[in-house]
N, C-alpha and C positions, 0 to 999 in steps of 0.2 A: 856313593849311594846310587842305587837303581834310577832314582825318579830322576839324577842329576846328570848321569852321564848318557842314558840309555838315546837321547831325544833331543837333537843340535841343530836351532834354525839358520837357514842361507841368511847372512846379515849383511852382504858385500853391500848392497844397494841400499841400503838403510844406514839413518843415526841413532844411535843411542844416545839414549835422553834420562839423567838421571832426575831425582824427585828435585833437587834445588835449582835445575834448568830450567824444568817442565813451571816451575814456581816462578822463575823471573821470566820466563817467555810469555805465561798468565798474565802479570803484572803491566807485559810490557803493551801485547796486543788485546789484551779484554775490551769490549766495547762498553761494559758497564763502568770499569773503573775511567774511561773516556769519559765518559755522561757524568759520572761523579764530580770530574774533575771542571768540567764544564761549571757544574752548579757554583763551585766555591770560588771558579773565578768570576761568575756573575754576582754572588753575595759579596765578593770584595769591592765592585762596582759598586752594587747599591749600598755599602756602608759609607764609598766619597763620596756616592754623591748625596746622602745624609748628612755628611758635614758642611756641606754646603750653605744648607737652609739659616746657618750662624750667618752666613754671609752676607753683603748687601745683593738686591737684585735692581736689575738696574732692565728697563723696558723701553721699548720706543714702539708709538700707536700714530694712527693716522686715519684720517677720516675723509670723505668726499658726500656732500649735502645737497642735493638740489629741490629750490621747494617749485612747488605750482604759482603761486601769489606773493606779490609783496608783502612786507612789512608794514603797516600801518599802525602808530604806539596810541595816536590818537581818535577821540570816537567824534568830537564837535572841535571848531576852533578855540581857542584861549586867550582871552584878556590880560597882558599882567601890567600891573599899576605902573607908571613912572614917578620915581621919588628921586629929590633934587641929592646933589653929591654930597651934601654936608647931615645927611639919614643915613650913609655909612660907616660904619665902624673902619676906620684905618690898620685896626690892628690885627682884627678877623675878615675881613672884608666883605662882612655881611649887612645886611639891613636891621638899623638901630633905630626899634619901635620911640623908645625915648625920646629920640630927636624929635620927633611930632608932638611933643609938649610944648616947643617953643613955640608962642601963637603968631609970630612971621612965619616960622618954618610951614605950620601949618595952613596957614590963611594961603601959602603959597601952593600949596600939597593936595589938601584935602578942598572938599566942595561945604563949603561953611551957611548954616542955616542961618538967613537975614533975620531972625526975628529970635532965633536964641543966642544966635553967636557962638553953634556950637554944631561941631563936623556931622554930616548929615549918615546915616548909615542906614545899608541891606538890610532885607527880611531877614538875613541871616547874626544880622548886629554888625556885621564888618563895617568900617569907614568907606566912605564914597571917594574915589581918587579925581581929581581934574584929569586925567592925561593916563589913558591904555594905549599900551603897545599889542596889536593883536597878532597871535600864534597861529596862521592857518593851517590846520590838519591836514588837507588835501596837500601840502607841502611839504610835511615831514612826513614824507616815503621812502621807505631802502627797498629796491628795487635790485637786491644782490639777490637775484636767486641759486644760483651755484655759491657754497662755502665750503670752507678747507681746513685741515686742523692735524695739526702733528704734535709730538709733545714727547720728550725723553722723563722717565721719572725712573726715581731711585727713591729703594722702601728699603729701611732695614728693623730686622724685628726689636725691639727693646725690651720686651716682656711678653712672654705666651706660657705662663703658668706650669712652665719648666718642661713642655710639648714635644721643643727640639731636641729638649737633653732624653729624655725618653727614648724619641722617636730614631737617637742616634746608639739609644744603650742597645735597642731592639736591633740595630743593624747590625752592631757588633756583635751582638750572641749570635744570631743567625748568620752568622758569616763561621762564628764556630762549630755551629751544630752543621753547616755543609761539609765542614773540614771532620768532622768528626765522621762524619756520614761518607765520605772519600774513604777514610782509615777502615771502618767496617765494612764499605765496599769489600775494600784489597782485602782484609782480614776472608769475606766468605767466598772471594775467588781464592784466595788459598786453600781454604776449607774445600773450595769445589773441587779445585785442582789436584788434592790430596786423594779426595774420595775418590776420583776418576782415576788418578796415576793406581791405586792401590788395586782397581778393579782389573785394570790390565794387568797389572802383577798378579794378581788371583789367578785370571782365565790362562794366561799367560805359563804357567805353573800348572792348571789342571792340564792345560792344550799337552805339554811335557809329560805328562803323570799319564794322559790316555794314550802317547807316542808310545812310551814303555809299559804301558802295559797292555797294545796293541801289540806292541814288537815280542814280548811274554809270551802271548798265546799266537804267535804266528809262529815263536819258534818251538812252542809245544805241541802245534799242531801236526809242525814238520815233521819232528820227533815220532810222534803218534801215525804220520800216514808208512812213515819207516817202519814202525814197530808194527803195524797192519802187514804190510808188503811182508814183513818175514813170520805172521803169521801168532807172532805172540797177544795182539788184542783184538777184539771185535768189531765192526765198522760200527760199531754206536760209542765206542770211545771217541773214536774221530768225528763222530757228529758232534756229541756233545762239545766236545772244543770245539768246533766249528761254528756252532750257535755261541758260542761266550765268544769266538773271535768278531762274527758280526756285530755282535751288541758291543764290542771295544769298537768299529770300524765306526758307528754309528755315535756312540761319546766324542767319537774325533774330532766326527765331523762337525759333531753339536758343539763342541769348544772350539774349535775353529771359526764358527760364524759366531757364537759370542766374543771371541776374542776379537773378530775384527769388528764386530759394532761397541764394543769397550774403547777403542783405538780412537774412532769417531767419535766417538764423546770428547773423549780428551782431548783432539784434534778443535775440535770446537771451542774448546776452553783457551787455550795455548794459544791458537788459532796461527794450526800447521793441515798440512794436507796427512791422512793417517798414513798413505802408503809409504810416507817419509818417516812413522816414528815403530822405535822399538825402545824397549823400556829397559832398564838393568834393575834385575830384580834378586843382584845376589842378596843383597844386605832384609831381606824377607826372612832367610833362614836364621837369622841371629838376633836371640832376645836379649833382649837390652840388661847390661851387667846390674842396674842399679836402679829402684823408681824416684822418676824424674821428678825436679824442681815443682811442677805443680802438685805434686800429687802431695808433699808435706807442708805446702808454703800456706800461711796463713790467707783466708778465705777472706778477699779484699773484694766486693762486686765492683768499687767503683772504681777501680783498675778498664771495666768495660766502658767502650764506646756507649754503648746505648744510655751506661748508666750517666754519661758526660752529656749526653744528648738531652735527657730529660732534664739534668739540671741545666741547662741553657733554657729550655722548655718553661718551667717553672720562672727564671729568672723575667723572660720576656712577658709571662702571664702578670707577671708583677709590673711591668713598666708599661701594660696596658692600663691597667688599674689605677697608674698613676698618669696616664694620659684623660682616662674618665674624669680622674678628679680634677686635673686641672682645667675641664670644661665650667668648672664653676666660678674663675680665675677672670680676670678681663685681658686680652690679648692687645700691649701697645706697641705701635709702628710709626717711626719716623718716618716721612715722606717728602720728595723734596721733587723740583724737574725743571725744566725750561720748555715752554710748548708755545706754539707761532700758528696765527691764526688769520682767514682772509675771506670778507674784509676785516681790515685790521678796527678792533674795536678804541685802538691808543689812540688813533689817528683818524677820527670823521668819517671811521666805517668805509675810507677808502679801499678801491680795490687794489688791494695790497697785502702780504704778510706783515705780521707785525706779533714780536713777540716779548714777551716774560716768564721771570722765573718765581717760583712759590718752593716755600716750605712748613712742614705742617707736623702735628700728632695726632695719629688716628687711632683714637680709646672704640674697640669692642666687647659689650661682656652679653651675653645673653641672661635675659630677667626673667620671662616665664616660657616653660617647655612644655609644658603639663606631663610631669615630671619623666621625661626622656633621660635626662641626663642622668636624677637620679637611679632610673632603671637601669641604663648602660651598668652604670656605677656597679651595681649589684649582681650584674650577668656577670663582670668584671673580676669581681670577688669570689663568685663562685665556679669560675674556671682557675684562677690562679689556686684555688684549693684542689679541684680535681686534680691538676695536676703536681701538686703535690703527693697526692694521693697516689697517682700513678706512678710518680717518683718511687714511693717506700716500697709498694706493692714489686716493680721490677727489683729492688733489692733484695727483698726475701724470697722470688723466684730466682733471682743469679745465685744465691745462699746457695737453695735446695737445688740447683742444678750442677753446682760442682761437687758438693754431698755425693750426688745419684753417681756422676760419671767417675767420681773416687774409686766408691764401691766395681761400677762398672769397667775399669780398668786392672784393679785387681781381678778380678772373677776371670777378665779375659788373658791374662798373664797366667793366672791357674790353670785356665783350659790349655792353652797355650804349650804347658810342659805336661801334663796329662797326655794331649794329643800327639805331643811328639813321644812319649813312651809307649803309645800303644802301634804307633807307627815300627816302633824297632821291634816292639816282642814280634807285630804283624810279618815283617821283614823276616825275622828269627823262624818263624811258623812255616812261611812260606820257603822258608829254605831247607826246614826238615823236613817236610811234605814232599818235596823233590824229590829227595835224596834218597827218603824211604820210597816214593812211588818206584824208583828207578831200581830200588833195592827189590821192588815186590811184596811191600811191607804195609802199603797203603795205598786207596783207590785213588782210580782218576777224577772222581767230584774231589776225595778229600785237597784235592789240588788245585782243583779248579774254585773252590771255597776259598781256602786259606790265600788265592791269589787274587779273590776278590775283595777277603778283608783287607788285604795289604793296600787294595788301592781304594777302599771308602775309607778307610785310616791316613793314608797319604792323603784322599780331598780332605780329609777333616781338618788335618794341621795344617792346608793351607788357610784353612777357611779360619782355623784360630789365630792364623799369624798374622793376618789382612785384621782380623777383628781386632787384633791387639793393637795395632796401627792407627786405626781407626777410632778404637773409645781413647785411645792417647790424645790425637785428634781431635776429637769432641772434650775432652779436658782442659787441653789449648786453648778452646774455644771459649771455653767458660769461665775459665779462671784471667784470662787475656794473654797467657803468655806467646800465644797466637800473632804478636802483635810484634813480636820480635821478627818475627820471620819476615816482617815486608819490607827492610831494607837487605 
């Protein structure tokens, strides 16, 4: 064929790069499937350390107090009675009012009125004692003003109205909708990858088509200034060719600078330097013997990422919902610790540490919000339905979008063999327009025409065999078999 042989680039100093290279070279240096990959290894962080929170935590605090002023507990001094040893109880060892019934015990006790014979008593009704020992306040002073306090404790949850289990379902989805969101990454750097490799096979292809059909009319021009020189055509034949060889000279150039900013793209993508790649673009000219596994296979949307995404989506709208409600729940915590204090409060407030250990249950429930929680509650419910909603809604858009690109793959399979028929009658045309010019049978436009159909017939099939590439591509895309490609 013309367009195939006529036009051969210098490839010494370059690689070729076919489409499953430029594909793994994507996958390998892309900076976004980097960043993808990043996220899911940060979501697999925060789903341990969600597991965590079942666990006990275990804290240690410490403190340093210095006040202005002593301590003073008392405001006056205090009087307290002396009662004899046989007013205590032996067995509590406290003060047994009873014993002051005995009228020795009393007579000895209490202050006994000579004229009743009966214990004299305060404004307050209290009994009158013989004998105070008196508390002076100006003596009981803690004069600690620097104090110290440390303290290890361990809390472990018991009950939070099912908060952690949520709180760990949540981690876990999102730890899948990263992963999935990785896979669609790579899926539309393939997709990019695809688009880019096929744009350089395009231009690639034109650059060739305008080589030959530059090289056409330079060697028909030759023809023509020979056929001048012996006097058989007119010097406006050989203009005429002259002006259709510029305007080829001028295609050249303009696929030439499209081809190499095509090259750069893709170089970007890959992430190569362009003056390193060149593409193999035989397998462009061969339509595919059979339509492909997508294009019959039963229409599955949630075969897609995204559609895996949104149900993660949904599921987590649900475990907030159930985080709301368990705000209504009472939240119980074990708590235990050992903490050491100075002055030691064990020991006569010396200055000294002096510690113990405690263990407790700490019940929280909130009683009134003015209804906060129930509002949450409700914002709660009605996001886990949107996204629901958004859910169904992308399934009936992934439906109609494999639907569309069906159709659209056929049509460009159609064009596809149209355009290369018209390409050979073109070819065909332009060979008997020669043949007759040369014969004297036909003019020089009729030639210069039929060699221009031959080469917008030649851009056309390339331009239907890239498209047929491409709505494949977007087929892939929609149906997910796209997803094969990224190992």
């Amino acid at each position: 064929m013309v367009l195939f042989t006529l036009f051969v680039f210098p490839l010494s100093a370059q690689q070729k790069l076919s489409l499953d290279e430029c594909r793994r070279m994507a996958l390998e240096q892309n900076r976004e499937i980097r960043i993808a990959q990043n996220e899911t290894q940060s979501a697999a962080y925060t789903r341990k350390s969600a597991q965590t929170h079942y666990l006990p935590k275990i804290n240690f605090g410490g403190a340093w107090l210095r006040t202005g002023k002593a301590l003073q507990p008392l405001e006056n001094d205090l009087f307290l009675p002396v009662v004899p040893f046989n007013t205590i109880d032996p067995a509590t060892g406290k003060f047994n009012p009873e014993a002051l019934k005995d009228p020795g015990t009393a007579m000895n006790t209490l202050v006994i009125n000579p004229e009743t014979g009966q214990p004299m008593v305060d404004q307050a009704g209290h009994p009158i004692f013989k004998n105070y020992a008196m508390l002076p306040a100006d003596q009981l002073v803690f004069d600690h003003k620097n104090s110290y306090y440390a303290r290890f404790t361990v809390s472990q949850p018991l009950f939070t109205g099912f908060k952690i289990t949520e709180a760990n379902h949540i981690a876990r989805r999102a730890e899948i909708i990263a992963k999935e969101k990785e896979v669609l990454t790579r899926a539309e750097i393939i997709a990019k990858t695809d688009e880019a490799f096929w744009r350089v096979v395009s231009l690639q292809e034109k650059l060739k088509l305008a080589n030959a059909y530059e090289t056409l009319l330079d060697r028909l021009v030759t023809d023509l200034e020979n056929m001048h020189d012996e006097g058989i055509i007119t010097r406006n034949d050989v203009l005429k060719a002259q002006v259709k060889q510029n305007e080829a000279k001028l295609k050249t150039l303009q696929a030439e600078n499209g081809c190499a900013l095509s090259k750069m793209a893709l170089a970007q993508v890959i992430g190569m330097e362009e003056d390193d790649i060149e593409i193999e673009s035989d397998q462009i000219t061969e339509l595919p013997p059979a339509l492909p596994a997508s294009y019959h296979g039963e229409i599955l949307p949630d075969r897609r990422a995204e559609i895996a995404m949104l149900k993660e989506k949904t599921a987590i709208m649900e475990s907030k919902k159930n985080i709301e409600r368990a705000r209504f729940m009472p939240d119980i915590v074990l708590t235990g610790g050992y903490g050491w204090m100075n002055p030691n409060p064990y020991n006569g407030l010396r200055n000294e540490f002096g510690g113990n250990w405690s263990v407790g249950v700490v019940v929280s429930m909130p009683v009134f919000t003015w209804g906060e929680r129930r509002n949450d509650l409700h914002a709660a419910k009605l996001k886990m339905e949107s996204a629901e909603l958004e859910l169904n809604e992308a399934r009936e858009m992934i439906d109609l979008q494999i639907r569309q690109n069906r159709y659209r793959y056929s049509e460009a399979l159609k064009k596809a063999e149209m355009t290369a028929l018209s390409k050979e009658q073109a070819e065909e045309n332009m060979r008997i327009t020669r043949e007759n010019l040369t014969e004297g049978r036909s003019r020089l436009t009729e030639l210069l025409e039929a060699q221009l159909q031959w080469e917008n017939a030649s851009s056309e099939h390339i331009d239907a065999l890239v498209e047929m590439k491409t709505t494949l591509l977007e087929l892939d895309k929609s149906t997910g078999e796209i997803y094969n490609y990224l190992n």
